[in-house]
C-alpha positions, 0 to 999 in steps of 0.5 A: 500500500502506499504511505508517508514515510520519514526518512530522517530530519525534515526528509519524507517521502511516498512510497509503498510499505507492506499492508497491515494485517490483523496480528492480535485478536482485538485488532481492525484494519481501517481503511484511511478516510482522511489524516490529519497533519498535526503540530507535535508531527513537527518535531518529528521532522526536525529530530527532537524527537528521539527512536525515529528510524527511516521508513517510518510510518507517520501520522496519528490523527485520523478517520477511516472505514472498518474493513477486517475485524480481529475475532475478540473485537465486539463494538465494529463491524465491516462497514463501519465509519471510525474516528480513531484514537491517536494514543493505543491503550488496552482499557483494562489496567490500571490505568486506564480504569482510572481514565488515564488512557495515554499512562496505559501499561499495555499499549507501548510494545517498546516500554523500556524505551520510555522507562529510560526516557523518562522513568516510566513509559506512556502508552502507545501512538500512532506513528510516533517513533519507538519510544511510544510504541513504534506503531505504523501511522495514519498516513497510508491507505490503510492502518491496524488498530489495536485494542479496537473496542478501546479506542475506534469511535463509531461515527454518527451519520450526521457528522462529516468526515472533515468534522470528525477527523479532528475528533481523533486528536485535536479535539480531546486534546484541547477538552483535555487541558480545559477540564483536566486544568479546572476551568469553571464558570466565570473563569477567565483562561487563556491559551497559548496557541491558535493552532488546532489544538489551542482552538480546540482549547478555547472552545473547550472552555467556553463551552465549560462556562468560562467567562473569557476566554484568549488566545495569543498567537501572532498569525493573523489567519489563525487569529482570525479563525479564533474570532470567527469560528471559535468566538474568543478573544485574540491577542497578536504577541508581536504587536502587544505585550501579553502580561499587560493584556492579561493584566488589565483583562482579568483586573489584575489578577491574570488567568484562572486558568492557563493553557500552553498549546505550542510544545517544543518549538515554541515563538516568541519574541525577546531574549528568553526565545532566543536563549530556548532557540540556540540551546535547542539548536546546540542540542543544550537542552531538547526543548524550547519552553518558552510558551510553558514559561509565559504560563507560568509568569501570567497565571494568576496566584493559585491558578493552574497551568495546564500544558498540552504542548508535546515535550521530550526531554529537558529545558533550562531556565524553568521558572520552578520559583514562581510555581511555587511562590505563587502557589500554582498547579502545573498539570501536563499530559499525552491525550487521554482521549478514549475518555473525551470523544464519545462527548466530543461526537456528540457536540459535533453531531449538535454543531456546538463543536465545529472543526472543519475550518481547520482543514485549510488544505486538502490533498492527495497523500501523494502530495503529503511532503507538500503538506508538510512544507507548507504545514511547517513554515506556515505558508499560505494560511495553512493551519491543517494540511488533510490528507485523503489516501 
C-alpha cells in the first residue's frame, strides 16, 4: 500500500510499505478516510524527537472505514465509519480504569524505551517513533488498530468526515487541558496557541462556562479563525505585550486558568526565545519552553497551568520559583482521549463543536511532503494540511 514515510530530519517521502494485517485478536484494519497533519508531527521532522528510524510510518490523527475485524473485537463491524484514537491503550489496567488512557501499561510494545526516557513509559501512538510504541501511522491507505473496542469511535451519520477527523486528536486534546486544568464558570483562561489544538482549547472552555476566554498567537489567519469560528478573544504577541493584556483583562489578577498549546518549538519574541532557540539548536537542552514559561509568569496566584504542548526531554531556565511562590498547579499530559470523544461526537453531531475550518488544505497523500512544507513554515494560511489516501 502506499504511505508517508520519514526518512530522517525534515526528509519524507511516498512510497509503498507492506499492508497491515490483523496480528492480535482485538485488532481492525481501517481503511484511511482522511489524516490529519498535526503540530507535535513537527518535531518529528526536525529530530527532537528521539527512536525515529527511516521508513517510518507517520501520522496519528485520523478517520477511516472498518474493513477486517480481529475475532475478540465486539463494538465494529465491516462497514463501519471510525474516528480513531491517536494514543493505543488496552482499557483494562490500571490505568486506564482510572481514565488515564495515554499512562496505559499495555499499549507501548517498546516500554523500556520510555522507562529510560523518562522513568516510566506512556502508552502507545500512532506513528510516533519507538519510544511510544513504534506503531505504523495514519498516513497510508490503510492502518491496524489495536485494542479496537478501546479506542475506534463509531461515527454518527450526521457528522462529516472533515468534522470528525479532528475528533481523533485535536479535539480531546484541547477538552483535555480545559477540564483536566479546572476551568469553571466565570473563569477567565487563556491559551497559548491558535493552532488546532489551542482552538480546540478555547472552545473547550467556553463551552465549560468560562467567562473569557484568549488566545495569543501572532498569525493573523489563525487569529482570525479564533474570532470567527471559535468566538474568543485574540491577542497578536508581536504587536502587544501579553502580561499587560492579561493584566488589565482579568483586573489584575491574570488567568484562572492557563493553557500552553505550542510544545517544543515554541515563538516568541525577546531574549528568553532566543536563549530556548540556540540551546535547542546546540542540542543544550531538547526543548524550547518558552510558551510553558509565559504560563507560568501570567497565571494568576493559585491558578493552574495546564500544558498540552508535546515535550521530550529537558529545558533550562524553568521558572520552578514562581510555581511555587505563587502557589500554582502545573498539570501536563499525552491525550487521554478514549475518555473525551464519545462527548466530543456528540457536540459535533449538535454543531456546538465545529472543526472543519481547520482543514485549510486538502490533498492527495501523494502530495503529503507538500503538506508538510507548507504545514511547517506556515505558508499560505495553512493551519491543517488533510490528507485523503
Amino acid at each position: 500500500m502506499k504511505a508517508l514515510m520519514w526518512e530522517g530530519v525534515n526528509k519524507l517521502a511516498v512510497g509503498e510499505v507492506p499492508d497491515p494485517r490483523i496480528l492480535n485478536d482485538q485488532d481492525v484494519i481501517v481503511r484511511v478516510l482522511r489524516t490529519v497533519t498535526c503540530g507535535s508531527d513537527l518535531h518529528l521532522l526536525s529530530g527532537y524527537m528521539p527512536t525515529m528510524q527511516a521508513g517510518d510510518v507517520i501520522g496519528h490523527e485520523f478517520l477511516g472505514e472498518v474493513v477486517e475485524v480481529g475475532p475478540g473485537v465486539r463494538t465494529h463491524h465491516v462497514g463501519d465509519r471510525v474516528v480513531v484514537c491517536s494514543f493505543v491503550s488496552c482499557g483494562r489496567c490500571w490505568y486506564c480504569a482510572h481514565g488515564l488512557y495515554a499512562a496505559c501499561d499495555n499499549g507501548n510494545t517498546n516500554p523500556v524505551i520510555g522507562e529510560t526516557l523518562w522513568g516510566f513509559a506512556p502508552g502507545g501512538c500512532f506513528g510516533y517513533s519507538h519510544a511510544m510504541g513504534g506503531n505504523a501511522g495514519s498516513h497510508a491507505e490503510y492502518v491496524r488498530v489495536p485494542f479496537a473496542d478501546v479506542g475506534a469511535f463509531r461515527v454518527p451519520d450526521g457528522v462529516s468526515d472533515e468534522r470528525a477527523v479532528f475528533a481523533s486528536d485535536a479535539a480531546p486534546t484541547g477538552w483535555m487541558g480545559a477540564e483536566d486544568g479546572g476551568v469553571s464558570p466565570g473563569d477567565v483562561v487563556a491559551v497559548w496557541g491558535a493552532g488546532g489544538v489551542g482552538q480546540m482549547a478555547a472552545r473547550a472552555a467556553m463551552l465549560l462556562g468560562a467567562e473569557r476566554v484568549l488566545v495569543i498567537d501572532r498569525l493573523p489567519e489563525r487569529l482570525e479563525q479564533v474570532t470567527r469560528h471559535i468566538g474568543a478573544d485574540v491577542l497578536d504577541y508581536s504587536r502587544v505585550d501579553v502580561g499587560e493584556a492579561l493584566l488589565e483583562a482579568t483586573g489584575g489578577r491574570g488567568p484562572d486558568v492557563c493553557i500552553e498549546a505550542v510544545g517544543m518549538e515554541a515563538h516568541s519574541t525577546g531574549p528568553a526565545y532566543a536563549y530556548d532557540k540556540a540551546k535547542q539548536w546546540l542540542r543544550l537542552q531538547s526543548d524550547r519552553p518558552t510558551a510553558v514559561r509565559e504560563a507560568v509568569y501570567h497565571a494568576r496566584k493559585g491558578g493552574t497551568v495546564f500544558v498540552l504542548g508535546v515535550f521530550a526531554g529537558v529545558v533550562d531556565t524553568f521558572p520552578l520559583g514562581a510555581i511555587v511562590n505563587k502557589g500554582l498547579t502545573v498539570k501536563g499530559s499525552q491525550m487521554h482521549g478514549q475518555r473525551f470523544i464519545p462527548r466530543l461526537l456528540e457536540l459535533m453531531e449538535r454543531g456546538e463543536l465545529v472543526t472543519e475550518h481547520l482543514a485549510t488544505h486538502v490533498m492527495s497523500l501523494d502530495d503529503g511532503p507538500k503538506g508538510y512544507e507548507l504545514f511547517k513554515k506556515k505558508q499560505d494560511g495553512c493551519v491543517r494540511s488533510v490528507f485523503v489516501p
